[in-house]
C-alpha positions as CSV (number, residue, x, y, z in Angstrom):
1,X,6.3,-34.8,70.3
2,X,7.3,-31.1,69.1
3,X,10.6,-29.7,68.9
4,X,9.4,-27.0,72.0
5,X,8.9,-29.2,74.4
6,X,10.6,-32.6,74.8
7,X,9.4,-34.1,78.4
8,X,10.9,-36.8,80.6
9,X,9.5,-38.3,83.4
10,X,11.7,-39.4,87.2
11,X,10.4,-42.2,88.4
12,X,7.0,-42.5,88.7
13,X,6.0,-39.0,89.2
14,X,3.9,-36.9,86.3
15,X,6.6,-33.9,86.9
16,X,7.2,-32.7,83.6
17,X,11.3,-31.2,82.5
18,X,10.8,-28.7,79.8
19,X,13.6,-28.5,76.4
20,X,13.2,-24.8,76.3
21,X,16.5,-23.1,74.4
22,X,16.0,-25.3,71.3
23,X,17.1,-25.0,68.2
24,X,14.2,-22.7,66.9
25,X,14.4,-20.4,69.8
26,X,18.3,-20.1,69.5
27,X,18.6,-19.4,66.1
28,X,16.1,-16.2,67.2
29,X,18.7,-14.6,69.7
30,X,20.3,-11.4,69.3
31,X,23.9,-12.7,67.7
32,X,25.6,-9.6,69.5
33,X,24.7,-11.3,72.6
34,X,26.2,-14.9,71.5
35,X,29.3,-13.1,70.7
36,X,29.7,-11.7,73.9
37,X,29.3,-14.7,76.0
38,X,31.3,-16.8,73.3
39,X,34.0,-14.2,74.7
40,X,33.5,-15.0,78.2
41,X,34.0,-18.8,78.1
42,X,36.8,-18.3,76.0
43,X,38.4,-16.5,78.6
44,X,37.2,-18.5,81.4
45,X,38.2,-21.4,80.4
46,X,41.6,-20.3,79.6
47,X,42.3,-19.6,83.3
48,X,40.7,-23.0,84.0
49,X,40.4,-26.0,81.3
50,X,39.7,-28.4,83.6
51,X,36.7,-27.6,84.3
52,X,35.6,-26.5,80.4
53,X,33.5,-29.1,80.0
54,X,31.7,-29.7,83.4
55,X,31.2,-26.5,85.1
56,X,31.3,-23.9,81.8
57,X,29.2,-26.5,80.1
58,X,26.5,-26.4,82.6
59,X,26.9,-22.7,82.7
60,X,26.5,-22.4,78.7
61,X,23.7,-24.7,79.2
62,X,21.9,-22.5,81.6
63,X,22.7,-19.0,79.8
64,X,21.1,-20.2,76.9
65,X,18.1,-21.0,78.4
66,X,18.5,-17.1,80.0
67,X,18.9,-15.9,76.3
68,X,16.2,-17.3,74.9
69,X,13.9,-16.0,77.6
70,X,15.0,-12.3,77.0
71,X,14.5,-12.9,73.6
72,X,10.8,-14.2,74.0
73,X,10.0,-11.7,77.3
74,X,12.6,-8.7,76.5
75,X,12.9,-7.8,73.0
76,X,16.0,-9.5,73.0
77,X,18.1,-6.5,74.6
78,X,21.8,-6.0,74.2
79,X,22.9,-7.7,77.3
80,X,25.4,-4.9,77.8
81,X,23.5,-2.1,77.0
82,X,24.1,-0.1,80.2
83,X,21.2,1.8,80.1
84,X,19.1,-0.7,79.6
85,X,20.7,-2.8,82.5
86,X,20.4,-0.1,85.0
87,X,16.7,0.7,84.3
88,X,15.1,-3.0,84.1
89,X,17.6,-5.5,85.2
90,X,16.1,-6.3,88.5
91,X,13.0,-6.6,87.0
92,X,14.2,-8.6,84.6
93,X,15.9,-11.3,86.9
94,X,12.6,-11.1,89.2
95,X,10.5,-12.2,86.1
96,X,13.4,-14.8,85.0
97,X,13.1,-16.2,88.5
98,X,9.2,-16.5,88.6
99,X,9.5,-17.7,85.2
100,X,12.3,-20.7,85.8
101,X,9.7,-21.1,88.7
102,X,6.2,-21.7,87.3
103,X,7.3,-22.1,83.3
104,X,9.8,-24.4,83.4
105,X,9.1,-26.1,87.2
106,X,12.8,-25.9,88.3
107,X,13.0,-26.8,92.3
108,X,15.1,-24.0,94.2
109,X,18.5,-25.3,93.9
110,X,18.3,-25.5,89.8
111,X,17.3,-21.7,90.3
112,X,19.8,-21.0,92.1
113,X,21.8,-22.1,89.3
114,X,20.5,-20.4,86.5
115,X,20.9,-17.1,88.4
116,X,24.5,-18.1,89.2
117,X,25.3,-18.8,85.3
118,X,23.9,-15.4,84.4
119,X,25.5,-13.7,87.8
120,X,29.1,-14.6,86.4
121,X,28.4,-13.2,83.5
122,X,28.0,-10.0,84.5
123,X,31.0,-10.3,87.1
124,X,33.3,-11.1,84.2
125,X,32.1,-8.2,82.1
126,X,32.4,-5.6,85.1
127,X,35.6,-6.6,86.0
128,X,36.8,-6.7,82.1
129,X,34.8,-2.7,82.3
130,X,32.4,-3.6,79.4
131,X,30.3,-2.8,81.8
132,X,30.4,0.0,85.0
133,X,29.2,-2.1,87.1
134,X,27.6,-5.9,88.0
135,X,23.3,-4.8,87.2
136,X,22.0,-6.8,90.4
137,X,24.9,-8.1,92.4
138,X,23.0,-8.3,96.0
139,X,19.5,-6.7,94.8
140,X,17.7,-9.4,94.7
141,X,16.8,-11.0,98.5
142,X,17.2,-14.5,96.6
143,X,21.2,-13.4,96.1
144,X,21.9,-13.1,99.4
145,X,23.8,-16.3,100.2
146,X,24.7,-19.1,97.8
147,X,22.1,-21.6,99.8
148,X,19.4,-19.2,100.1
149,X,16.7,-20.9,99.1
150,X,14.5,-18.2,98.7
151,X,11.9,-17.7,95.5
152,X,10.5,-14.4,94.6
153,X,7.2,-14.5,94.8
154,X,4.4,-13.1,92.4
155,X,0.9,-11.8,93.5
156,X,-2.4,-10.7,91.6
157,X,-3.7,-8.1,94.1
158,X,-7.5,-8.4,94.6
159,X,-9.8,-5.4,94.5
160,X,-10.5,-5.5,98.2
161,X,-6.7,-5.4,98.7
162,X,-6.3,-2.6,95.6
163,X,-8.7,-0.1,97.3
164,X,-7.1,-1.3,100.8
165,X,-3.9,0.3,99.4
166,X,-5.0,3.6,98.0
167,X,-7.7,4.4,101.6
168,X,-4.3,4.2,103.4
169,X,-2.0,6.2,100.9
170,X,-5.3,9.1,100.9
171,X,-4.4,9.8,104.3
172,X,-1.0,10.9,104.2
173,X,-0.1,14.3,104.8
174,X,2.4,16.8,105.0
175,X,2.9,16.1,109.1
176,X,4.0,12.4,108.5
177,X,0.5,11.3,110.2
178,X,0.6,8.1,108.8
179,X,3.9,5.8,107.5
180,X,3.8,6.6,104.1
181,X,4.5,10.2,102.2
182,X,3.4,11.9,99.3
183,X,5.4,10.4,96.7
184,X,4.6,7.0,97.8
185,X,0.9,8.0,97.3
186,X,1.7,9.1,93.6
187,X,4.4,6.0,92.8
188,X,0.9,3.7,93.7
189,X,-1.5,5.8,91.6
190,X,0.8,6.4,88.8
191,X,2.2,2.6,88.6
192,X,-1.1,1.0,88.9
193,X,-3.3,2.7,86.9
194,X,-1.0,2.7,83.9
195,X,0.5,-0.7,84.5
196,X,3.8,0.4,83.8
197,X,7.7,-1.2,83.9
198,X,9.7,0.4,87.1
199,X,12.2,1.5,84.5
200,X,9.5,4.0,83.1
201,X,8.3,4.4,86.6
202,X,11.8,5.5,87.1
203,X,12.1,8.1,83.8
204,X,8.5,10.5,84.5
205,X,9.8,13.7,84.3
206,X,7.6,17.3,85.2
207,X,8.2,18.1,82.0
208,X,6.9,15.1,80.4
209,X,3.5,15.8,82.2
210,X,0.4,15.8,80.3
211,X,-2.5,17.2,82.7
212,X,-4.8,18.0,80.2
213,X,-4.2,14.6,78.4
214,X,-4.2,12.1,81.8
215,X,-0.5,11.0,80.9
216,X,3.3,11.2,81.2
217,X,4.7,11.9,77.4
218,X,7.7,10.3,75.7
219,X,8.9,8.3,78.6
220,X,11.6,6.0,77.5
221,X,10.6,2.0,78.5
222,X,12.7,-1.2,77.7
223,X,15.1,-1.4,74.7
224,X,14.4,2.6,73.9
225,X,10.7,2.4,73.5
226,X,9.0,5.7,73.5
227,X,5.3,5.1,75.7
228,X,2.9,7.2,77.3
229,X,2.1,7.3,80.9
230,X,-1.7,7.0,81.1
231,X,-3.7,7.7,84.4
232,X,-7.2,8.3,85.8
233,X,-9.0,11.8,86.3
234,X,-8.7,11.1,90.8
235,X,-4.6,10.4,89.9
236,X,-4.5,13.6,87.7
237,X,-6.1,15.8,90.9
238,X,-3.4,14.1,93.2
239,X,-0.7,15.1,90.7
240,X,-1.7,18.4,90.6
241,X,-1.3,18.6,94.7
242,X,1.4,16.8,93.9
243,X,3.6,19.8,91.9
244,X,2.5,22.3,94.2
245,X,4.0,20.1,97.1
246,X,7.2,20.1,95.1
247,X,6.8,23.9,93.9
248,X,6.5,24.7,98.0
249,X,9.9,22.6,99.0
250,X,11.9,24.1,96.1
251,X,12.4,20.8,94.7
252,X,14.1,22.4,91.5
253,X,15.1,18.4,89.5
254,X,13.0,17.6,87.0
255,X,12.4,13.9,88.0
256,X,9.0,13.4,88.9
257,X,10.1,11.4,92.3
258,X,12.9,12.9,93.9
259,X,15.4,13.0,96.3
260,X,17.6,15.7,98.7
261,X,21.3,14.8,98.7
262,X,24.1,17.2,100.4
263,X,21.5,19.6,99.7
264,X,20.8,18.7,95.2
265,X,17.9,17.7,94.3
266,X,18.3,14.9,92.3
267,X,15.6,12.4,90.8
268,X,15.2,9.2,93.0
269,X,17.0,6.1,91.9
270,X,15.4,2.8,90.9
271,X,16.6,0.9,94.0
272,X,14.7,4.1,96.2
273,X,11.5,3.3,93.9
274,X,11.5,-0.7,94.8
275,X,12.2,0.0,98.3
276,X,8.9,2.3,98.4
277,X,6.8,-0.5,96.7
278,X,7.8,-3.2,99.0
279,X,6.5,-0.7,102.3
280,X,3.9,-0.4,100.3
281,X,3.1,-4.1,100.0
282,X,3.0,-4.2,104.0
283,X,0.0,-2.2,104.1
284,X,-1.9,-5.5,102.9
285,X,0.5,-7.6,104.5
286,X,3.0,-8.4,102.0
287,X,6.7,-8.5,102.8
288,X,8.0,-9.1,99.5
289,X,5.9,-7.5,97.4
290,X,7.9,-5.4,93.7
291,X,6.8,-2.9,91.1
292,X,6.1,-5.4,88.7
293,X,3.1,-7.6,91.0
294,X,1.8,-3.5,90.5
295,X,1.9,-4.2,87.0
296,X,0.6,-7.6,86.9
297,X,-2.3,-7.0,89.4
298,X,-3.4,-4.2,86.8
299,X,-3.0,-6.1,83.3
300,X,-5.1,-9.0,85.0
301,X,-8.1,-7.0,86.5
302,X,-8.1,-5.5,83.4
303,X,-7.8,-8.9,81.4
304,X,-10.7,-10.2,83.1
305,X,-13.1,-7.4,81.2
306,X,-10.9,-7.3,78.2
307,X,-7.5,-9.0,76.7
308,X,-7.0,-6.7,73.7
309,X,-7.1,-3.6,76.2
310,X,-5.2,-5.5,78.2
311,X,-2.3,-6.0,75.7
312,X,-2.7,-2.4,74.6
313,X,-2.2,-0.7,78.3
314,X,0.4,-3.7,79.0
315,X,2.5,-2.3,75.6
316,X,2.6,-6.2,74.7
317,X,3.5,-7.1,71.4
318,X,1.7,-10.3,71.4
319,X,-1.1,-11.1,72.8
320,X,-0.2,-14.4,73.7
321,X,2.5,-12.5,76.2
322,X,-0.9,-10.9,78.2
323,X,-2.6,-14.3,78.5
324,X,0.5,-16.2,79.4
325,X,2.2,-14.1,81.6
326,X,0.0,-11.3,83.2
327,X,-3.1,-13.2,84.0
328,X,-4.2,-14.8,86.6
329,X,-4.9,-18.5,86.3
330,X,-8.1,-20.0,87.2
331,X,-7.9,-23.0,89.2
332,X,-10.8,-26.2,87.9
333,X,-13.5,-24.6,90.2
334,X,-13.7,-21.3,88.7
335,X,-13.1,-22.4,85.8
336,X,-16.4,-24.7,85.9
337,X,-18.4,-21.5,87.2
338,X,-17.4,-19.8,84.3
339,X,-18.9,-22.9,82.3
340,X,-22.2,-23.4,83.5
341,X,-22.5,-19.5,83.4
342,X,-21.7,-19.7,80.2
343,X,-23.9,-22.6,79.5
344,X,-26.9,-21.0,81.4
345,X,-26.9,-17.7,78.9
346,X,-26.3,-19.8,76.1
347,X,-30.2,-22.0,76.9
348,X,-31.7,-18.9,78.1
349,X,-31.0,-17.5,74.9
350,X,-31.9,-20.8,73.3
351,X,-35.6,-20.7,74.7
352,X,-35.9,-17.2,73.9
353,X,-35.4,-18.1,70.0
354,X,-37.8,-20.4,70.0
């Protein structure tokens, strides 16, 4: 049995507990971050000793886990880089969730728990002012009640629902004919065809806009990464309506989404941008629906031609992050159609040699 993965069984069921924040992954973690929550149960358990060893135990337990998966999924960011916090936390929690969820099986309550360890955290941190402010205190619809059961849900989008999307965004205009508005039409286009994180979703800039080149320039992404932008030749034509439309209302910020307040123009903040994709997700009957299934829907319908470009548009560092994470998984019957096609090509090609 390997160190990774140390499984015990309840009963007589086949359910499968995961060791995750072993040894090997913990001797990977950023040792800034270590620090910093060593600092936090040293405080915590000043004002309370008697529960250092049930409670904070549990909850050193459960931030561990948390650790290691930002420092297999997330570059293993400073977890008090403010910047950083502000830009991706909530996608961050939303992919810890979905990945308590499907990678490590844990039922609803044992999330609810994990969240919780993290959660104080960032309350102890705020209120110490290492911090401005808690990154996703009552942002996620999981965190709405301690008992909310609620599990945030992932979806591959198919290419029926894909082209459902973008008929419905072509038909807004400037009259408000339909529910939807111009910058929702370019947040779709933009965030689909380049398969990119809200936080650089967030950061396109007019000035960072590459018309001749199909891409946004030197947008900053997790953990200070510098990426492009990419997008298609029909997204590029939008985009040039697009800075007209803005040209025409004065919109003088140069954030590429934006918004009016006591009469600035300011660039539209991330919690503005998620709201927009969730309307966006009703159009195909989704009520809970992020910026990052955007992401995911593109990486896997491009994965399906391709895994390398796939990794490339995702800015993966490993591959094995693609296939893992951003792909759809087949169930047993598609899987067997992809056999016996397989299968078939391989003796037609068999009779043709000889």
């Amino acid at each position: 049995m390997s160190e990774e993965k140390e499984l015990t069984y309840k009963s007589k069921a086949t359910r499968k507990r995961i060791r995750y924040a072993t040894k090997a992954r913990m001797e990977q973690i950023n040792p800034g971050n270590i620090k910093e929550y060593q600092r936090y149960l040293k405080t915590s358990i000043v004002k309370n000793r008697d529960v250092a060893k049930t409670t904070y135990k549990v909850y050193e337990s459960n931030f561990n886990i948390f650790l290691c998966f930002i420092m297999e999924r997330w570059d293993n960011f400073d977890i008090l880089d403010e910047e950083f916090l502000d830009e991706n936390m909530i996608d961050v929690m939303e992919d810890y969730i979905v990945f308590l969820q499907e990678e490590l099986g844990n039922n609803k309550k044992t999330i609810n728990n994990k969240i919780a360890a993290v959660s104080s955290f960032y309350m102890w941190a705020a209120k110490r002012r290492k911090i401005k402010s808690h990154p996703f205190e009552n942002k996620l619809d999981r965190m709405k009640g301690a008992n909310d059961e609620k599990i945030i849900a992932e979806y591959f989008l198919s290419l029926e629902e894909i082209e459902e999307i973008s008929q419905e965004l072509s038909l807004v205009d400037e009259e408000g004919a339909t529910d939807y508005d111009k910058q929702d039409q370019i947040m779709w286009h933009v965030a689909y065809d380049s398969a990119c994180r809200i936080g650089a979703l967030k950061g396109l800039k007019i000035s960072n806009l590459d018309l001749e080149g199909n891409r946004f320039v030197g947008v900053r992404e997790k953990r200070g990464k510098i990426v492009s932008v990419p997008f298609t030749d029909e997204t590029r034509a939008l985009l040039e309506q697009f800075v007209e439309y803005r040209e025409a209302k004065g919109v003088d910020c140069d954030e590429l989404f934006f918004v009016q307040l006591g009469g600035e123009w300011k660039g539209m903040s991330t919690q503005s941008i998620y709201n927009r994709v969730v309307k966006i997700g009703h159009i195909v009957g989704l009520g809970d629906f992020r910026p990052h299934c955007i992401r995911k829907s593109r990486i896997n319908q491009v994965a399906k031609f391709d895994i390398n470009l796939a990794k490339t548009l995702a800015n993966h560092e490993s591959l094995d992050t693609t296939s893992r994470f951003y792909t759809e998984k087949k169930d047993q019957s598609e899987t067997l159609d992809s056999i016996i096609e397989l299968e078939r090509k391989g003796s037609k090609k068999n009779s043709e040699t000889h």
